[in-house]
N, C-alpha and C positions, 0 to 999 in steps of 0.2 A: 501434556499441555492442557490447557483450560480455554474453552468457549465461554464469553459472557456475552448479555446483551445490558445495555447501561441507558442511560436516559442523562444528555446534557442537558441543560437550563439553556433558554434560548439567549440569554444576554451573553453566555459562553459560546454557542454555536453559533451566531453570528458569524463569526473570523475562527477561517479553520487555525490558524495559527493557537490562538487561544483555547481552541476546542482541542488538541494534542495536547493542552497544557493540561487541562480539566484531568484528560485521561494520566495525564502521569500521578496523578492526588491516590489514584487507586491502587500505587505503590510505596509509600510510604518512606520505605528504609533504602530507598533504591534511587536517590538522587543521583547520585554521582554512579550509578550504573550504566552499561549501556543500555540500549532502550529493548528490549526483549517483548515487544509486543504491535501485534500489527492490528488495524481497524478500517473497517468502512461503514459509512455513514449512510446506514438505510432505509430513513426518510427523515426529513427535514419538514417541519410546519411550523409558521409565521406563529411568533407570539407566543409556542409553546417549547419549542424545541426538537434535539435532534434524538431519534433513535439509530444505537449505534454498536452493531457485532464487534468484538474484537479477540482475538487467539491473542495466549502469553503462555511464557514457558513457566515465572510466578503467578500462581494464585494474585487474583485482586483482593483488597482489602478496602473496603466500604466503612466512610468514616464521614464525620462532621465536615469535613471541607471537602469531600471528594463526591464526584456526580453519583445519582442513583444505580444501586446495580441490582438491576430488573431481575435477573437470571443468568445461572452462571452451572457448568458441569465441566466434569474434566474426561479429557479423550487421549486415547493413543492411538494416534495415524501407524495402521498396520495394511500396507497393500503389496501385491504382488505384482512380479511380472507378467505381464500380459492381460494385467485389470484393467477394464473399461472403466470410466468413470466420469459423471459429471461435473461442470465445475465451472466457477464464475469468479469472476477478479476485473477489478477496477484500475485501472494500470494508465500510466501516463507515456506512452511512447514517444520516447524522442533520439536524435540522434546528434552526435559531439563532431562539431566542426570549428576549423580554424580560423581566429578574427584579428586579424590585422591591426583593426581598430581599436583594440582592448590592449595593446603592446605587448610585451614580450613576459617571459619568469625564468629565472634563473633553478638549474635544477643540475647537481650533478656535476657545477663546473661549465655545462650545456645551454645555450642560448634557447628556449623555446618558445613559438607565438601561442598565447593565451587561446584558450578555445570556449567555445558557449555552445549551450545545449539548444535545437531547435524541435521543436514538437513534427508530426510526421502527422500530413493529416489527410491525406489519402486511404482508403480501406486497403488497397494492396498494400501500401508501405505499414501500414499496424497489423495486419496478417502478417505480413513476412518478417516485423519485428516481432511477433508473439513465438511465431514458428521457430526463430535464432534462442529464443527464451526457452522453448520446450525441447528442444532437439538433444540435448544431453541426458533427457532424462522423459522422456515422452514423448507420442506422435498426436499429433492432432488429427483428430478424425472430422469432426462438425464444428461450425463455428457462424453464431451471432453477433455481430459487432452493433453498437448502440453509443453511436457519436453523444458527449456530454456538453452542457453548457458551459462555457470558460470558468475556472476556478479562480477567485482571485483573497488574497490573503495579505495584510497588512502585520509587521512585525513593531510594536508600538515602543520598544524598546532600544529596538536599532532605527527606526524610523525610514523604515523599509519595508517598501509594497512589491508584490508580483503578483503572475497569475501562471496557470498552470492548465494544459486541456488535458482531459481525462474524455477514456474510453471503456466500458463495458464489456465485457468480453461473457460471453454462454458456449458454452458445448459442450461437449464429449473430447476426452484425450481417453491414450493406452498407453500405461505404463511402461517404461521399455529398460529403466534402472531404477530399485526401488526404492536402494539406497541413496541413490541424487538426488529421488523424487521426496523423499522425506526431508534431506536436510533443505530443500529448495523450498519446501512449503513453510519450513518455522523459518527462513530466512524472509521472505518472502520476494516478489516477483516485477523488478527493476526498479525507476526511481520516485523519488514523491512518495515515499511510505511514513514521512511526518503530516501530508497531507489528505491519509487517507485512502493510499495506494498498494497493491502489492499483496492482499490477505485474497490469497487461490482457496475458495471455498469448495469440496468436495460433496457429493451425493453417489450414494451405490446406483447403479441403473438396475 
């Protein structure tokens, strides 16, 4: 896998929606691929633009229409069972419930009521959704949550707006399957990973 750190243009990082866009310039041949790369946006300044990590399993390639790329190395997530380790991830917690109001879909021949996603915004309900997330593959040991301000994104194409909350996550996990713990980290870690979600960054303690 490869670590970069990139620099959007602030007229791109304005609207995360277009700022996912920017990043996919940094693969070239890989349009019609699926997205093999996750990011978070780790700071943001008016009029300049955003700075922004992102893990891929391709190499980026830095070209005339694709954003700056600041610094870039490549890594092999190698841990063991029973490794401590630090770790931070920007994650959007929410849970799928059933709405009446959005009618029904057909599936299977089977009548079903449409469902919608609603964010979780209580510290116990994003602990105990973080905890459902690591339990197949790690124990949480320590944990700092850091509530974010609403995310909101405009798709200018579909002519369609939303918004998204996002939560910060620090502490310490233990390994408990290495091999889940691996393929879980290039997957990355539930939903909203076009907006910047989902990239579980590690430190050795």
């Amino acid at each position: 896998m490869y670590l970069s750190k990139i620099h959007i243009s602030w007229l791109q990082a304005q609207n995360t929606y277009q700022l996912h866009q920017a990043l996919w310039r940094l693969f070239p041949d890989c349009e019609e691929a699926d997205r093999d790369f996750l990011f978070r946006v780790e700071q943001m300044q008016k009029g300049i633009g955003a700075e922004v990590l992102m893990q891929s399993t391709t190499q980026p390639q830095s070209n005339e229409q694709s954003p700056a790329l600041l610094a870039e190395r490549e890594y092999v997530l190698n841990v063991q069972n029973g490794q401590r380790l630090r770790f931070r991830l920007r994650a959007n917690p929410i849970k799928t419930i059933k709405d009446s109001s959005k009618g029904t879909v057909e599936k299977k021949g089977k009548t079903f009521t449409k469902t919608v996603r609603v964010p979780l915004l209580h510290e116990d309900q994003q602990q105990a959704w973080l905890e459902r997330k690591f339990q197949a593959f790690a124990q949480l040991d320590t944990l700092i949550m850091q509530p974010e301000p609403v995310l909101y994104f405009r798709k200018a194409k579909e002519g369609r707006s939303g918004k998204i909350q996002t939560v910060m996550f620090d502490g310490i996990l233990t390994v408990t399957d290495a091999e889940a713990f691996n393929y879980e980290v290039k997957q990355g870690i539930g939903p909203a990973k076009a907006f910047g979600c989902g990239l579980l960054s590690l430190a050795k303690i």
